[in-house]
Each structure stands twice: as structure tokens, then as C-alpha cells.
C-alpha positions as CSV (number, residue, x, y, z in Angstrom):
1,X,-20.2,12.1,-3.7
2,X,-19.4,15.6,-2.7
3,X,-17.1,17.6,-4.9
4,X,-15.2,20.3,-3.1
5,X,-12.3,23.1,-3.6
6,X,-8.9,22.1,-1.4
7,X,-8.0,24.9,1.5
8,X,-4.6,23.6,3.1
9,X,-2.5,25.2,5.3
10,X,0.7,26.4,4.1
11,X,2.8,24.3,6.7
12,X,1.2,20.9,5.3
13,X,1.8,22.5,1.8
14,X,5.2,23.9,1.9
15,X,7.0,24.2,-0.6
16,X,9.8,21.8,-0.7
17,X,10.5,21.1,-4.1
18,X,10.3,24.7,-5.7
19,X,6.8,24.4,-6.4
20,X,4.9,27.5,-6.2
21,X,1.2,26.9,-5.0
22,X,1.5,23.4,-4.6
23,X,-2.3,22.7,-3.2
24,X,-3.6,24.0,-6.6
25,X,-2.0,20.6,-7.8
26,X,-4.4,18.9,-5.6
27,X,-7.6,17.2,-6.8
28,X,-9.1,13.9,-4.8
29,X,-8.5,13.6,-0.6
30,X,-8.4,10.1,0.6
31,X,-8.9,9.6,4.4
32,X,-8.0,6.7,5.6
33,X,-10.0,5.8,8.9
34,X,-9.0,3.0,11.1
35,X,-11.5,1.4,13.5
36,X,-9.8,-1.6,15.6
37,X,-12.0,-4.2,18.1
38,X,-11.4,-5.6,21.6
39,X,-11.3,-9.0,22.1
40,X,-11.2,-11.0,25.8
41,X,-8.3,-13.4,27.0
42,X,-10.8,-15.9,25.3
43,X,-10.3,-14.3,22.2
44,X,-14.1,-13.0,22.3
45,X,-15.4,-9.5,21.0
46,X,-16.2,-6.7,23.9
47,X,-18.5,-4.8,23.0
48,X,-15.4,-1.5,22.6
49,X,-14.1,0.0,19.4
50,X,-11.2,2.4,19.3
51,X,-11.4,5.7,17.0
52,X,-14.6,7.1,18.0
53,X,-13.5,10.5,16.9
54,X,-13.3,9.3,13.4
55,X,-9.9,10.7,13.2
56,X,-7.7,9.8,9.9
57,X,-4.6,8.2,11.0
58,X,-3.9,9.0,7.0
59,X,-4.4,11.3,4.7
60,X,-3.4,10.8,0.6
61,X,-3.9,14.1,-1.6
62,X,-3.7,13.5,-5.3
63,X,-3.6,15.1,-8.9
64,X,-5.6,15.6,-11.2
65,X,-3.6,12.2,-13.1
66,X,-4.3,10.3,-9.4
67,X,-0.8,10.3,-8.8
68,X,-0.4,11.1,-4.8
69,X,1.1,14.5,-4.4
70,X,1.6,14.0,-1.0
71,X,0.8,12.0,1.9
72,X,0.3,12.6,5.9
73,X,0.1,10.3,8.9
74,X,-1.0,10.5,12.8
75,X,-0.7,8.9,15.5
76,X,2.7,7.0,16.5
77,X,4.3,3.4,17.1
78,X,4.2,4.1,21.2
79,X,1.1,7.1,21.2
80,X,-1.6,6.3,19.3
81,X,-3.1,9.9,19.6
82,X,-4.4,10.3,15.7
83,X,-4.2,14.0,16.7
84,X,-0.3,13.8,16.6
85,X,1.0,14.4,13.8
86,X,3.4,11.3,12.2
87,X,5.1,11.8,9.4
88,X,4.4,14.4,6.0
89,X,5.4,12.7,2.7
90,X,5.3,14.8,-0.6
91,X,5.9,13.3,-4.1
92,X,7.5,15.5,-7.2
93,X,6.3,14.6,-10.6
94,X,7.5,15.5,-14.1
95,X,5.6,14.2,-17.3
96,X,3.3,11.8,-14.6
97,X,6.7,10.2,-13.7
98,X,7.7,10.7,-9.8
99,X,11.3,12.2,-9.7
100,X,11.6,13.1,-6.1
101,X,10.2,11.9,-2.4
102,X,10.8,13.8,0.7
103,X,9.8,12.5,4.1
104,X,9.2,14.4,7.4
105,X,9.2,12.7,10.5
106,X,8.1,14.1,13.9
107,X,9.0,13.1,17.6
108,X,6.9,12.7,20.6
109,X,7.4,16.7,21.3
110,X,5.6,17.8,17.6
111,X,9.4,19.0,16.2
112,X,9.3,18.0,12.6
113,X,12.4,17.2,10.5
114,X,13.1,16.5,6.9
115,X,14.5,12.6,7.3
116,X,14.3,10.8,3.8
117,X,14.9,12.0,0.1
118,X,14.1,9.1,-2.2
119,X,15.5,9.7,-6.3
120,X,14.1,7.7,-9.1
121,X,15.6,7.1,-12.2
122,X,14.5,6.6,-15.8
123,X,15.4,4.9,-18.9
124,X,14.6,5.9,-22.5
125,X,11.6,3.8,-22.7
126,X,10.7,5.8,-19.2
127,X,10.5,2.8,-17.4
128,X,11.4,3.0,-13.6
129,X,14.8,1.5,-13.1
130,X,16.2,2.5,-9.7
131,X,15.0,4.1,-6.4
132,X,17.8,5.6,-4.3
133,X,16.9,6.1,-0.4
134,X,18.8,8.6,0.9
135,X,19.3,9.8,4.3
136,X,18.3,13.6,3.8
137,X,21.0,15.2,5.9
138,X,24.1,13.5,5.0
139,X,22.6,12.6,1.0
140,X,23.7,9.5,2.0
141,X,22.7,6.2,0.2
142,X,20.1,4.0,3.1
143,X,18.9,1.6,0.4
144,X,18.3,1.0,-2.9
145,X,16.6,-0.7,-5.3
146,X,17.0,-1.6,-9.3
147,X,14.4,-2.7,-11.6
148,X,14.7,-5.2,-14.7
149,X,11.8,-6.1,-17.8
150,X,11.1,-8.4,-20.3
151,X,10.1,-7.3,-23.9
152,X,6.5,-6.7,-22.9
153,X,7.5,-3.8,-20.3
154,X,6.5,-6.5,-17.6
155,X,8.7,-5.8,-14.1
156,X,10.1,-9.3,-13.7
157,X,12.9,-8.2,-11.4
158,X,13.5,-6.0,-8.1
159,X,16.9,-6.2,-6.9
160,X,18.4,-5.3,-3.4
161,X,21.6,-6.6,-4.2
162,X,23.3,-9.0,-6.4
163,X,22.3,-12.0,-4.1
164,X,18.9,-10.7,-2.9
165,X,16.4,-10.1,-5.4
166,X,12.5,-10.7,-6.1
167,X,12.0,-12.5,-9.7
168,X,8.5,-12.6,-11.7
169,X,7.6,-14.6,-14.7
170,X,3.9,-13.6,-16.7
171,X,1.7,-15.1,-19.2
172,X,0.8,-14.1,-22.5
173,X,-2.0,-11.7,-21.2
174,X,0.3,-10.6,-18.9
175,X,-0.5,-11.7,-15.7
176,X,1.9,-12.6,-13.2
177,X,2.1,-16.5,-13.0
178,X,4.9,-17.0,-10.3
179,X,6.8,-14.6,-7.8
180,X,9.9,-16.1,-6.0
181,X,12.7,-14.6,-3.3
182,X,16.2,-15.7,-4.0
183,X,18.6,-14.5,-1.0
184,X,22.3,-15.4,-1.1
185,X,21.3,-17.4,-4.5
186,X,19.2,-19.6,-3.0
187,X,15.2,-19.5,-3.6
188,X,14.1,-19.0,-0.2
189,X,10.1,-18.8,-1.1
190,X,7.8,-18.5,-4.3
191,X,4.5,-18.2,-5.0
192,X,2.8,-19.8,-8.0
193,X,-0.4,-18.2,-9.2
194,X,-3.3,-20.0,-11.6
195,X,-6.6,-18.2,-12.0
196,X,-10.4,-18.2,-12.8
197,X,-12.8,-16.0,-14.7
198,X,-13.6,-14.6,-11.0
199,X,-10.3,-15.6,-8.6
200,X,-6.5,-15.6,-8.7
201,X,-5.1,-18.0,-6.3
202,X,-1.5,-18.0,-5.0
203,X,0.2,-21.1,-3.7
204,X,3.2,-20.6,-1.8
205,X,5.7,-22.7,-0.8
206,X,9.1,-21.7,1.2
207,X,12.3,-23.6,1.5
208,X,13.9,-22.5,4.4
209,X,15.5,-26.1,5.3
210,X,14.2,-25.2,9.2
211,X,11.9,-28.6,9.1
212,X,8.7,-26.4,9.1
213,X,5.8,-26.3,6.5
214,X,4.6,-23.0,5.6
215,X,2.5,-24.0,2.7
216,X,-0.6,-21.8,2.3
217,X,-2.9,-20.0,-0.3
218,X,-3.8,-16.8,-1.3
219,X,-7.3,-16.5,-2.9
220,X,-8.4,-13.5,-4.4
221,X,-11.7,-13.0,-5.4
222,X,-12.9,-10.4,-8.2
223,X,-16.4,-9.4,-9.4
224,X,-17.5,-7.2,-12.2
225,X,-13.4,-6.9,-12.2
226,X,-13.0,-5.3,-8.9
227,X,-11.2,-7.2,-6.3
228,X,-13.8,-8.0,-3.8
229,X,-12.1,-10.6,-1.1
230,X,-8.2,-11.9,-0.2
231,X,-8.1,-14.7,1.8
232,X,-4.3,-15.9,3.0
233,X,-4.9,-19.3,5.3
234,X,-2.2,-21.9,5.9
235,X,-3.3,-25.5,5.0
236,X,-0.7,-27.5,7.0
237,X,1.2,-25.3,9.4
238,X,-1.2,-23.8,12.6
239,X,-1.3,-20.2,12.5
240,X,-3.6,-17.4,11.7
241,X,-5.1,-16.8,8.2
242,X,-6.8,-13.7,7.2
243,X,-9.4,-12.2,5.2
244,X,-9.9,-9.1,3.7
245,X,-13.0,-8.0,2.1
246,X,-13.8,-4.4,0.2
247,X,-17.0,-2.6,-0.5
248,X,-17.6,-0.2,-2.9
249,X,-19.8,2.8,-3.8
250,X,-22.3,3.2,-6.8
251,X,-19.0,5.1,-8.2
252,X,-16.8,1.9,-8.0
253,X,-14.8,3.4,-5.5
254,X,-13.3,2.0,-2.3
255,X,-15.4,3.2,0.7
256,X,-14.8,0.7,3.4
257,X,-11.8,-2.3,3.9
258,X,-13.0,-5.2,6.6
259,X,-9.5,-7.4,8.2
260,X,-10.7,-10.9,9.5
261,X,-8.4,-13.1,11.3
262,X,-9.0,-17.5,12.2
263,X,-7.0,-19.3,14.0
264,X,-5.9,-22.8,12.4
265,X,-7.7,-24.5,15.4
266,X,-10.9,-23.4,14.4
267,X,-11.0,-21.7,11.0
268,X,-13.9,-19.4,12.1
269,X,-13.1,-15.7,11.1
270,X,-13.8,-13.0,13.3
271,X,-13.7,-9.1,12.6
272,X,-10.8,-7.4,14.1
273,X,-10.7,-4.2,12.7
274,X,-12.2,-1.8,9.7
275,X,-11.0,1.4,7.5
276,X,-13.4,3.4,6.5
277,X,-12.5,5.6,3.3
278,X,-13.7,8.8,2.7
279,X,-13.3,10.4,-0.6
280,X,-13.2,13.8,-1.8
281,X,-13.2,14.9,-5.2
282,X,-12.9,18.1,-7.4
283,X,-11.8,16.1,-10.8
284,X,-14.7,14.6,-13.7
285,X,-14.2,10.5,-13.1
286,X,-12.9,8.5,-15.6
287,X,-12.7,4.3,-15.5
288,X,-8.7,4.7,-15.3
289,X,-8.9,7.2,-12.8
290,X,-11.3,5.3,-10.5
291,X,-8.9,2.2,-11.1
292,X,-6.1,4.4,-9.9
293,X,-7.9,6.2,-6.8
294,X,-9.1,2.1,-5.9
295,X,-5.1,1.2,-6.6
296,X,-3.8,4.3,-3.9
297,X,-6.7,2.9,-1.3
298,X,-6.0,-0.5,-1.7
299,X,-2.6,-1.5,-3.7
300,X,-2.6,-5.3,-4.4
């Protein structure tokens, strides 16, 4: 893998926290490149791929620590052009915690503003406990989120509101054995998780009280401890299940994502679309840094 020395312009790298020389903070490029087929009215493959160009429609720029310094996206909901500019995302850090996000967003006539400011907040075990969304403007709250753990610093609650929360129970080797949504104090879905020497599988089950079943699984498939396959597929309810499969170089890093999708009908996947991931580094490898550079590319 080629190592190289980051050269950014000073507009991408301006310096909006107070942070002189902020590219020198800058150690691994990620390049997210997304490659999406055409299918017929009868749902089969033409022989057309979009992205030809090879364009990133995103770019992540990291430390030294893997922590993403900043992030930037092309190509819009209505004008796909990956040589528009999206958004511009940069992350301030302080001891490796994130203190600060700022967000840029663009229009369809290349103006950039600054849009979001998101704060996080700490306790004195330094474990994240809020995340204020603020609009940037006005400082005025959009959303927000608060954070609870058990005794073994596991994050068994994210909470919207009082009535609106996302709860987590784990084992003793701390993995995560169910995940449930409770809205307006009712559990409105929840997914309970067993696992395998090689797989984790989810089953989920909603209660909605609509008359509908939305049972289905998630299977996740690991080798040599890297995840290597997600499959989502309903077992009742027609719909379309997915599959996701991840290659690897001889580095153990992400270099390519495949997204398969079946309809219920006929359970045969078919490729719809591929990211490849190029990687840039100027930072010695270590196992946790790999993990974390495989974590930014691919967050499960």
C-alpha cells in the first residue's frame, strides 16, 4: 500500500476550530467509491454501471489515533454530479475524545455555509454522555441525545427523550445480547442476538399492533475475526432482504463493500451496487489501528 505526505487546499482545511495547520493532523485518506448497476423493468442487469470516473462521492481524513478529523461529500440528493461538492464535516478532538463537530452544507449554486455545530459532553470516567445538535446560526438546540452504562462501561441506553429511547442488555464477555426501541413506553421492536464461533445472528421481532409480521434475521458472518458477510432477509413478510459482503487486503483492511438485494418471491440475490475503498496511509499499522480504519469504512 502506498504511503504518502497529505497536500490539501486551505479551503477544505480551514481553520474552524482555532487550529493552526490542521492538515499536519492528518494521517490515513479513505475514499469511498460508489459504483451502482442498471437493472430492466424485469429486474435484469444491463450491461451499464454509473461512476466511470471513479469519482469519491466521500472522502474521510484521519489522525494519527484513526479518529476522523474531517469528512467531505459530493454529489447531491437531486444532482448526482460527484464533482459537486456536498457537504465539509470537521471533528475537534482533545485527549482522543471529540469535543466539537461543525458541518458545511452547499446548494445547487456551490455557496457553502456553516449549518450544524454538534457538542459532546463528558463525565469523570470520560464516557460520552450527551451530543447536543445545534443549529449553527441561532446555537439553537435541533436534537439531542443522552447516554446511560452499566458497571462494565457497556452503553445500554441512547435516549431521545423520556418516552423514546434505544435500550441494550450484554453478556458477560460483553457482547450485546438484545437491542429494543421503546417509543411513548411501549416496545415498539427488539432484536435478540445468539452467536457462533464464526456468526452473530439477530432475530427481530416488532410489535406495532398493525396486523403485519415483520419477523426477520440478521446473520453476520466473521472469519479470522473480521466481519466478512450481513445478511438481513425476512422469513414471513414478502419484501427484499439484503446481503453485504467485504473483502480485504493482505493488510486486513477494507478495500471493496458488495450490496446484494432478493426479493422474497425468489430469494436469488443479485448485485446492485459496489464501493470500492481506497486507502492512503502515512502512519506505521498497528492491529487496533487497522480495527479502527475497518470500523470508519464499515461501522457495524
Amino acid at each position: 500500500m502506498k504511503t504518502f505526505c497529505v497536500i490539501l487546499t486551505s479551503f477544505i482545511f480551514s481553520n474552524i476550530f482555532g487550529q493552526k495547520n490542521l492538515h499536519k493532523n492528518i494521517y490515513i485518506e479513505i475514499k469511498r467509491i460508489n459504483h451502482v448497476f442498471t437493472y430492466d423493468k424485469n429486474n435484469e442487469k444491463i450491461d451499464k454501471i454509473s461512476n466511470k470516473t471513479n469519482r469519491p462521492h466521500l472522502i474521510l481524513y484521519l489522525d494519527s489515533l484513526g479518529n476522523i478529523i474531517q469528512k467531505v461529500g459530493y454529489g447531491k440528493h437531486h444532482n448526482a454530479d460527484l464533482k459537486l461538492l456536498d457537504f465539509i464535516e470537521q471533528n475537534e478532538f482533545e485527549n482522543g475524545k471529540i469535543i466539537n463537530t461543525i458541518k458545511y452544507i452547499t446548494d445547487y449554486r456551490k455557496n457553502i455555509k456553516t449549518y450544524y455545530r454538534t457538542k459532546y459532553f463528558y463525565n469523570d470516567n470520560k464516557q460520552l454522555i450527551k451530543e447536543k445538535l445545534l443549529y449553527y446560526d441561532k446555537d439553537s438546540l435541533l436534537m439531542q441525545f443522552d447516554y446511560e452504562y452499566d458497571s462494565s462501561n457497556n452503553k445500554i441506553k441512547t435516549i431521545l427523550n423520556p418516552t423514546y429511547y434505544y435500550q441494550r442488555t450484554f453478556d458477560k464477555e460483553f457482547k450485546i445480547k438484545s437491542l429494543q426501541q421503546i417509543y411513548d413506553n411501549k416496545l415498539r421492536w427488539e432484536y435478540k442476538y445468539t452467536y457462533t464461533d464464526t456468526t452473530r445472528i439477530g432475530d427481530f421481532k416488532a410489535y406495532y399492533n398493525d396486523g403485519q409480521d415483520y419477523t426477520k434475521k440478521e446473520i453476520r458472518i466473521y472469519k479470522n475475526g473480521k466481519l466478512i458477510e450481513v445478511e438481513e432477509k425476512y422469513i414471513d413478510k414478502d419484501g427484499i432482504s439484503s446481503k453485504t459482503v467485504l473483502y480485504y487486503d493482505k493488510l486486513g483492511i477494507i478495500v471493496r463493500i458488495d450490496y446484494f438485494e432478493a426479493y422474497s418471491t425468489n430469494k436469488i440475490y443479485k448485485l446492485k451496487s459496489f464501493t470500492k475503498i481506497k486507502t492512503k496511509l502515512c502512519k506505521k499499522l498497528t492491529t487496533e489501528l487497522i480495527k479502527k480504519i475497518n470500523k470508519v469504512i464499515y461501522d457495524e
